[in-house]
C-alpha positions in Angstrom: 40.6 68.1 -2.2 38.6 67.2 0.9 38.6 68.9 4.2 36.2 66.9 6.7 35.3 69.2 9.6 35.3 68.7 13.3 31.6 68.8 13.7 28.9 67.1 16.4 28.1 63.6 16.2 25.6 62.2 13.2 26.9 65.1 11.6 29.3 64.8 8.3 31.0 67.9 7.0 32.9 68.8 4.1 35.1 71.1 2.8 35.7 70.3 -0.9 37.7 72.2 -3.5 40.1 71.3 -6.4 39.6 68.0 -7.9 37.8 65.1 -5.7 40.1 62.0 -6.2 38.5 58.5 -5.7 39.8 57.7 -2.9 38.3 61.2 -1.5 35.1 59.8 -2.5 35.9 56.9 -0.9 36.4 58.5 2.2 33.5 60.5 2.3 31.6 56.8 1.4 32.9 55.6 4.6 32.3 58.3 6.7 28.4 58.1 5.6 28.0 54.6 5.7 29.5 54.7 9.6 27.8 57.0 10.4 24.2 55.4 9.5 25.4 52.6 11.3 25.8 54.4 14.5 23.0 57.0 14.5 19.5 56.6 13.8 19.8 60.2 11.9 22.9 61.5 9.7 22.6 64.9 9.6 25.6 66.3 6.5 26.9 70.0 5.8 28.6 70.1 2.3 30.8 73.1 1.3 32.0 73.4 -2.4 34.1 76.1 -3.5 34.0 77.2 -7.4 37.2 75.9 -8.2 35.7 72.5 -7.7 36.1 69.6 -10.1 35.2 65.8 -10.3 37.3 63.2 -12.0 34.2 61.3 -13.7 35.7 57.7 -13.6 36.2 58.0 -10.0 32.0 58.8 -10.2 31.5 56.0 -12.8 33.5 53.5 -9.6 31.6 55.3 -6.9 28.3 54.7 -8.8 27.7 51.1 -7.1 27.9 52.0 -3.5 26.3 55.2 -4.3 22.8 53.2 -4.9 23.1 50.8 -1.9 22.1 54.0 0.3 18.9 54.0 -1.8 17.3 52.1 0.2 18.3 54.1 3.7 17.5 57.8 2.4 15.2 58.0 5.2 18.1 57.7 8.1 18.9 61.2 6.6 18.1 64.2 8.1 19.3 68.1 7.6 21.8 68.2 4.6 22.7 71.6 3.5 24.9 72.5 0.6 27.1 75.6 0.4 28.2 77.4 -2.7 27.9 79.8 -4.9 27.9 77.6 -8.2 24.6 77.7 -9.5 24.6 74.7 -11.4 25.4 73.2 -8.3 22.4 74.3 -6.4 20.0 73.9 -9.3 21.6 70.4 -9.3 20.1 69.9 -5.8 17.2 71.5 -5.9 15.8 68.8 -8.7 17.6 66.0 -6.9 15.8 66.8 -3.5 13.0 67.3 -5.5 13.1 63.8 -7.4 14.6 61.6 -4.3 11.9 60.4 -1.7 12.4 61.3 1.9 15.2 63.5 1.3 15.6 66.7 1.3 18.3 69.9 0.9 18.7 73.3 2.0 21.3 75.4 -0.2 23.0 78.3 1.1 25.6 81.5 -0.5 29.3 80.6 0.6 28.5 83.8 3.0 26.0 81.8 5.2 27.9 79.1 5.9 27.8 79.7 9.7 24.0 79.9 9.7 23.8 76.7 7.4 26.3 74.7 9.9 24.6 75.4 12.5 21.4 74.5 10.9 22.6 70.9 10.3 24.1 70.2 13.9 20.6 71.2 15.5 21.8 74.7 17.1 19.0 76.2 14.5 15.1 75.2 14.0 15.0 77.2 10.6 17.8 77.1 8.1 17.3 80.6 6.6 15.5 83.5 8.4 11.9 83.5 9.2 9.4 83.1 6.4 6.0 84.0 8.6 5.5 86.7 11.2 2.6 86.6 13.1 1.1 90.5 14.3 -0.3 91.2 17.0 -3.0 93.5 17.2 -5.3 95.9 19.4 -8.7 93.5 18.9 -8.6 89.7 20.5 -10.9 88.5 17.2 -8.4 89.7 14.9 -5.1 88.2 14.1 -2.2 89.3 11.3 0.7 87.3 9.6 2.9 88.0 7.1 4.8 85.9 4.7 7.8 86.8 3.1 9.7 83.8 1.6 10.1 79.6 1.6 7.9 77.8 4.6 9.5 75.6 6.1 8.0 72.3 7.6 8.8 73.3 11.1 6.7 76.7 10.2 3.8 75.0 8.7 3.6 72.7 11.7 4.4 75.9 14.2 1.0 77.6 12.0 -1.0 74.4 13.0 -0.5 74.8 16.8 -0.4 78.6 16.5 -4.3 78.4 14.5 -5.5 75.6 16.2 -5.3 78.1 19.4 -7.2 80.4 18.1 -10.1 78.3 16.9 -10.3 77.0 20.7 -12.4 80.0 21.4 -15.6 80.0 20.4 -16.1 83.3 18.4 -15.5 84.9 14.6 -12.7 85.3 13.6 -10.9 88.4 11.1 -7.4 87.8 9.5 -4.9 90.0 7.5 -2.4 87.7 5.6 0.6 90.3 4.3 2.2 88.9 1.2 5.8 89.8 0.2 7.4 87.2 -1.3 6.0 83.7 -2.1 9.1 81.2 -1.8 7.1 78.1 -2.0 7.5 75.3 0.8 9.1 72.0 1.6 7.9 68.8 0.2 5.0 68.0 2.3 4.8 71.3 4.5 1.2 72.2 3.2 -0.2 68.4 2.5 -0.2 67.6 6.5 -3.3 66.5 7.5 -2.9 68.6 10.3 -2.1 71.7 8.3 -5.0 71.3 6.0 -7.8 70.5 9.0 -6.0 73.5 10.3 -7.5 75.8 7.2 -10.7 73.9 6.8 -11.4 74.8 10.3 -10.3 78.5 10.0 -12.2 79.0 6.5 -15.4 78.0 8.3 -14.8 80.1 11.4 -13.3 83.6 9.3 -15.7 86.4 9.2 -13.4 88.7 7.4 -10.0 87.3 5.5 -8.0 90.3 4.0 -5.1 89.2 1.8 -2.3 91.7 1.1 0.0 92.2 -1.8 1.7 89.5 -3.1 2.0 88.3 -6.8 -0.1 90.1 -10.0 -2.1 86.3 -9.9 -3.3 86.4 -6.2 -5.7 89.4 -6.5 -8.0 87.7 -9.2 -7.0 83.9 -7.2 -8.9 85.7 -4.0 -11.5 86.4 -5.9 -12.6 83.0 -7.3 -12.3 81.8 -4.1 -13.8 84.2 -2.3 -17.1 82.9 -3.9 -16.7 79.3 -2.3 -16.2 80.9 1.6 -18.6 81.4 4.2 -16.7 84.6 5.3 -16.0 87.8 3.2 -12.7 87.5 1.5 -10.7 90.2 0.1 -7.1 91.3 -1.9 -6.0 94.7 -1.1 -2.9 95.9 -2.8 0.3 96.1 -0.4 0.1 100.2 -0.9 -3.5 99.5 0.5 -2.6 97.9 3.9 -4.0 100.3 5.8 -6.8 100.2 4.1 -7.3 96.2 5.1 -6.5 97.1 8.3 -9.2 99.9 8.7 -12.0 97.3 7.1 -11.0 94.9 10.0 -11.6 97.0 12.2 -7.9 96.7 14.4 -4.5 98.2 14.1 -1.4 95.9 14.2 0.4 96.7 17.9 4.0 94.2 17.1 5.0 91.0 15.4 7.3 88.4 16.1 8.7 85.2 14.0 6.0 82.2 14.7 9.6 80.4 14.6 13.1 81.9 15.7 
């Protein structure tokens, strides 16, 4: 069964539970293919509950209108799927993965507000903040920490946020706190602008203190450490103050780079 939710417009969303019938995959069809004729971007919000089921000849039928959107992935924007099956999200990770110029968020049945909202544009991030950028006592010295997946609109918020900072002419010390490594979107971190955004940073850093994160970044640091012009270091996370101390500043606040 399909529920189709009163939503903005350019945005689709679904409900869907029980068995989907063809002519509920019909339906949703449609609703797409009218949608990217009157909006530039289709923007699509899919919840599936776990007592969902698909009748596989209605998939077989679908199958041929299904590959005429091929060619007009690109006229699609935010598309977040809700659930708690994880076959399901598994299912779209590899799929956003494997499709060009698409690309999924998934989200617990419990954030479906959040992920809604994400998909009608009343949210820049879909989840909650992956970077953090602390402020500190010394202008030359600059903190962030990361603590999940970055997003595209984070690694482009970095670029401007960087870019700043190498305006003024003078050395630079950083402290990059490293929770938890999420990964990033497709193409977050092979901008141009993101990586002439660390070229110019690795040649302005006088001092670049890495904190905690996996067992593999501590000896990572250290290979390249030997390729910088500034001094690199890892510090364990029970050794931030440590980092902190060989900086020379103490962090005053932080904030999200993106809210």
């Amino acid at each position: 069964m399909i529920e189709i939710l009163e939503t903005e417009p350019g945005v689709i969303a679904l409900k869907i539970s029980d068995r989907m019938k063809g002519e509920e995959l019909d339906e949703i069809t449609t609703l797409v293919e009218r949608s990217l004729e009157a909006h530039e971007r289709t923007h699509v919000y899919v919840e599936i509950h776990d007592n969902f089921r698909f009748d596989v000849g209605a998939m077989a039928a679908y199958l041929p209108r299904g590959a005429a959107m091929l060619t007009k992935l690109h006229r699609f924007g935010r598309i977040a799927v809700v659930t708690e099956e994880r076959w399901i999200r598994w299912a779209t990770r590899i799929e956003s993965a494997i499709l060009p110029g698409i690309s999924y968020e998934t989200f617990g049945l419990a954030e479906h507000v959040q992920a809604l909202a994400w998909v009608e544009g009343k949210r820049a991030l879909p989840h909650a903040p992956s970077i953090l950028i602390m402020e500190t006592d010394k202008p030359d010295v600059i903190g962030f920490e990361i603590d999940g997946r970055i997003s595209a609109v984070e690694a482009e918020a970095a670029v401007a946020f960087f870019n700043a900072a190498l305006e003024e002419d003078r050395p630079l010390r950083l402290l990059g706190k490293v929770k938890h490594l999420g990964g990033a979107e497709i193409g977050a971190f092979i901008d141009r602008g993101f990586l002439k955004m660390k070229l110019g940073l690795l040649g302005r850093l006088e001092r670049y203190a890495i904190v905690g994160g996996p067992s593999w970044l501590g000896p990572w640091v250290t290979a390249v450490a030997k390729l910088a012009k500034g001094d690199i270091r890892h510090f364990k996370a029970s050794e931030e103050p440590q980092a902190w101390q060989w900086l020379g500043a103490q962090p005053k606040s932080h904030h999200p780079l993106v809210s």
